[in-house]
C-alpha positions, 0 to 999 in steps of 0.5 A: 500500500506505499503506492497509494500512500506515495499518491496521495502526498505527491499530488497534494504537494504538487497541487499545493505549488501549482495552485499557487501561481507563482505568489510564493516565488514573488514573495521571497523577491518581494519580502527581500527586496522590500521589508516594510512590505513583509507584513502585508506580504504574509497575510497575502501569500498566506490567504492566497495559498489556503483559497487556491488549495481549498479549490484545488484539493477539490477539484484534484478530489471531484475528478479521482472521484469521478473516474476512478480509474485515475487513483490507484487501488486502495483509494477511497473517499476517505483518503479524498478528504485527506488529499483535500486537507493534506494539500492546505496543509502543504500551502501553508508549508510552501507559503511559511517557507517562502516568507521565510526564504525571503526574510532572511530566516532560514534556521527556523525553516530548518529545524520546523523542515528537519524535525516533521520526518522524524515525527512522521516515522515515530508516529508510524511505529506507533500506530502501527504497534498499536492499532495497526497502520492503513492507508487512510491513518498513514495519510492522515497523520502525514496531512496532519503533520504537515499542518503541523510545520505548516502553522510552525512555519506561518507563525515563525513568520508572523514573529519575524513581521507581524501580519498586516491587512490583505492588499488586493494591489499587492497581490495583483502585482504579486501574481503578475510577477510570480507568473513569470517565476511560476513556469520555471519553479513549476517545471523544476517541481513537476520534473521531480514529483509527477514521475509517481504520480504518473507511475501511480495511474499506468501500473499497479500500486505496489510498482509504484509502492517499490518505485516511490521507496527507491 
């Protein structure tokens, strides 16, 4: 059942990114190059991910879920609703770091980014040890942890500029300038991450299990 797990969190975080369109990139630009912006940037790019993420979670979610031959075996609503939470989850994580990027923080991201695994594979045994792990726990607690680091990472963000009141003009020259930025940052993810998902609609959920773990 790796495969199935490896679909879901694959497409989320691919979903999360794409979703965005470029508003992450533009605020590390933005939030180096104009500090006394910082703030305001924050709750832009913040606002901005959760919204895009809700609609494509959710549209990501509809479509596996009206063709089912898109999803590996073993996926099934429940595992949907996971997919939709778990690709807010991840917004918030490539929104946090982005800030941070731009400011200038990278130790907080480091040890929120360092520490998540760890919590993850620690979780696994123990569920496992106890009442036993299914596809649907293993995304669970991943989507879970993931809005862990994501809340740690947005709140390690707001301590370094506080949050300011959303700016429709700034996020409309956010979007503008992050457009630019979003087909290369776009291709750089999609060349390390849509091998799986790909593997994981053309072959059988244990190819794509062994695949994804090599």
């Amino acid at each position: 059942d790796r495969g199935s797990v490896a679909f879901i969190t694959v497409t989320a975080l691919v979903a999360s990114q794409l979703a965005t369109l470029g508003v992450s990139d533009a605020t590390t630009v933005l939030a180096a190059r104009s500090p006394e912006l910082r703030a305001v940037l924050l709750t832009n790019v913040t606002a901005m991910a959760a919204a895009v993420a809700v609609i494509a979670g959710l549209c990501i979610a509809a479509l596996l879920s009206l063709i089912p031959g898109l999803r590996p075996a073993g996926i099934h609503s429940i595992e949907l609703v996971i997919l939709v939470l778990g690709t807010i989850a991840a917004s918030w994580n490539n929104a946090g770091y982005a800030f941070l990027q731009g400011s200038g923080r990278f130790a907080p991201y480091a040890r929120i980014q360092a520490s998540i695994p760890w919590l993850y594979a620690a979780a696994l045994v123990i569920v496992n040890f106890t009442v036993g792990l299914t596809i649907a726990r293993a995304v669970a607690i991943w989507s879970a942890l993931m809005a862990l680091g994501g809340i740690r990472l947005l709140w390690a963000s707001g301590s370094v500029s506080g949050w300011g009141r959303p700016d429709i003009r700034l996020l409309r020259e956010s979007i503008r300038f992050g457009l630019r930025a979003w087909v290369g940052s776009s291709s750089r993810l999609l060349n390390a991450r849509t091998d799986q998902i790909i593997t994981g609609i053309i072959a059988t959920t244990a190819t794509l299990g062994i695949y994804a773990v090599a």
